[in-house]
C-alpha positions as CSV (number, residue, x, y, z in Angstrom):
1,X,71.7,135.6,99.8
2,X,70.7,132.9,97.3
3,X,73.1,130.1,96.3
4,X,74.8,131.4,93.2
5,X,78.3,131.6,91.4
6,X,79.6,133.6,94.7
7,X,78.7,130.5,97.0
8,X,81.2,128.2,94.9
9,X,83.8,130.7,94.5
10,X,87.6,130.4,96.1
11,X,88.9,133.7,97.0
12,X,92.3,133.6,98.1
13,X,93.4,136.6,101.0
14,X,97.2,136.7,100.9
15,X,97.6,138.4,104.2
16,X,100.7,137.8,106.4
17,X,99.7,139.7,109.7
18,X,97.4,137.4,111.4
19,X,94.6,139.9,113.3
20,X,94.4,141.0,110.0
21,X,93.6,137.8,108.0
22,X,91.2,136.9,111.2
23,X,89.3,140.5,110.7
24,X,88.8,139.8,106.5
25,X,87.7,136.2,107.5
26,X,85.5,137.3,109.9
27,X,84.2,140.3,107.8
28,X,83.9,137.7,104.6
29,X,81.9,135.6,107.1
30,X,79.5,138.7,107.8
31,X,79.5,139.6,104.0
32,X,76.8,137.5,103.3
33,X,78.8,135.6,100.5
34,X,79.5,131.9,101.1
35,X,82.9,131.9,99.5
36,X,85.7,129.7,100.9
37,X,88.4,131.8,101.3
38,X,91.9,130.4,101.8
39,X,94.8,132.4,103.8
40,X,98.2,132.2,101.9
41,X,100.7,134.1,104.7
42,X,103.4,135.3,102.3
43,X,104.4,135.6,99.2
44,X,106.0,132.8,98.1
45,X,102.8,130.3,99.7
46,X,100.3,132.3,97.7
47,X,102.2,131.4,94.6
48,X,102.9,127.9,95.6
49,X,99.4,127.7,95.9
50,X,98.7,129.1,92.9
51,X,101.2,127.9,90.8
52,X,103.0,124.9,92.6
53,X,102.7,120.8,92.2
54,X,99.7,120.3,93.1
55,X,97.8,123.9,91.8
56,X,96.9,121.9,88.6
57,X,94.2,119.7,91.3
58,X,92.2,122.8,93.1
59,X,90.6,125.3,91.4
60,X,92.0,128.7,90.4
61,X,90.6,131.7,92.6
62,X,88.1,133.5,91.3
63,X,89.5,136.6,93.3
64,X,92.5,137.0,94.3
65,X,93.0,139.6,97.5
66,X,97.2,141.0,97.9
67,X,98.5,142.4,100.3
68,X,100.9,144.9,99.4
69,X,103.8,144.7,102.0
70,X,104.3,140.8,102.1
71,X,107.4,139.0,104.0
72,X,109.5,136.8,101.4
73,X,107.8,137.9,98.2
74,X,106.1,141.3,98.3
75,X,102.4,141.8,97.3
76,X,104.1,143.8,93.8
77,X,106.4,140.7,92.8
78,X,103.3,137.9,93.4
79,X,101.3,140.0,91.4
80,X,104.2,140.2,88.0
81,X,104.2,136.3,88.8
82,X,100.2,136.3,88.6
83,X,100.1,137.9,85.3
84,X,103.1,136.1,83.7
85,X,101.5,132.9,84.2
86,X,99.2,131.7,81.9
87,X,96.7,129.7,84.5
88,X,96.2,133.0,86.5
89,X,97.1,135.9,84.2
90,X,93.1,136.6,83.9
91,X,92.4,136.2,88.2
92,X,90.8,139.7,89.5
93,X,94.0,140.7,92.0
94,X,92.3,143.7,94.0
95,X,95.1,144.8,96.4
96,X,94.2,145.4,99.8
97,X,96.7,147.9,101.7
98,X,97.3,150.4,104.2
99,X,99.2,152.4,102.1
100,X,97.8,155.1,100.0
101,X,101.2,156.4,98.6
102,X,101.3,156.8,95.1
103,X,104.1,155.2,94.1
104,X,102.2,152.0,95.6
105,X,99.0,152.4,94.0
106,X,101.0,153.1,90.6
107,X,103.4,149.7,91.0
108,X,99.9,148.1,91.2
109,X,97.6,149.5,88.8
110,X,100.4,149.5,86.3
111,X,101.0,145.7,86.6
112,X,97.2,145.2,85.7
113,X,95.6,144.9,89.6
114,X,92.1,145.7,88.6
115,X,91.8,147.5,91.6
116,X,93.5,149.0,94.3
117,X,91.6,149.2,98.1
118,X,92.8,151.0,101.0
119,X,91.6,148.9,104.3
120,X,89.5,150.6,106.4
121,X,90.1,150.8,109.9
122,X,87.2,150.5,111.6
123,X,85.8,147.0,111.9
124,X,82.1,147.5,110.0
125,X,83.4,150.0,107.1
126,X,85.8,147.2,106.6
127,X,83.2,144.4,106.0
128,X,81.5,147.0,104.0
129,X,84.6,147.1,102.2
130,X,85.4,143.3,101.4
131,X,81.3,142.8,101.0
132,X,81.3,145.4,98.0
133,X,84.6,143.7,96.8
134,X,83.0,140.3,96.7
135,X,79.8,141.3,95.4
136,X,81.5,142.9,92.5
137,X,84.0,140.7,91.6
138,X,82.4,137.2,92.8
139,X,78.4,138.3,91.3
140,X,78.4,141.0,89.0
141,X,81.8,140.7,86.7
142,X,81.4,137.7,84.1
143,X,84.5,135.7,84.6
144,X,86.2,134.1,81.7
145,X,85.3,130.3,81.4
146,X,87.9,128.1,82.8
147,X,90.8,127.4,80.9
């Protein structure tokens, strides 16, 4: 794939089981798209990364990938804490989860996620996953200019 907005793009994966956050590396690795991705653990570092003292000197995400169930802050409360602040209220937050309950997928949608993705299991249907994820959030959607 050609050098292009994707290539320069953060995504942040806020992903607190590790095998996990290894699998969506490795399937961002195999995705084709030369985003650096950065692994917040819990809740409360993905805000202090996006929100703490030194935020203001990295750049904001251009995708932001929540887990759902999160130790310290859950996936629901860093995404009212993504949209209440002004310097990331306009980040794409796709949540990743296992869960397909309803309740869930209403808590996120109705705090503005602009999508809500069920992980796959299997290994390749996940990289298909996270690769149709970047694609359409990193290439195809216009992103607001930086603030």
């Amino acid at each position: 794939m050609a050098a292009g907005p994707a290539h320069r793009a953060v995504v942040l994966l806020v992903e607190d089981d590790p095998d996990e956050a290894a699998l969506a590396l490795r399937a961002f690795a195999r995705s084709g798209f030369g985003a650096r991705v950065e692994v917040a653990h819990d809740g409360e570092s993905a805000l202090e990364r996006l929100h703490g003292l030194d935020a203001a000197a990295r750049p904001v995400p251009a995708l932001v990938l929540l887990d759902l169930k999160l130790p310290r802050l859950d996936g629901i409360e860093v995404l009212k804490r993504i949209r209440s602040n002004p310097r990331t209220r306009l980040v794409p937050v796709v949540m990743l989860s296992t869960s397909v309950e309803p309740r869930d997928v209403a808590a996120a949608l109705g705090l503005n996620a602009n999508a809500y993705v069920r992980k796959p299991t299997a290994f390749d249907d996940f990289v298909d996953a996270l690769r149709r994820v970047a694609e359409f959030w990193l290439v195809l959607n216009e992103r607001p200019p930086e603030a």
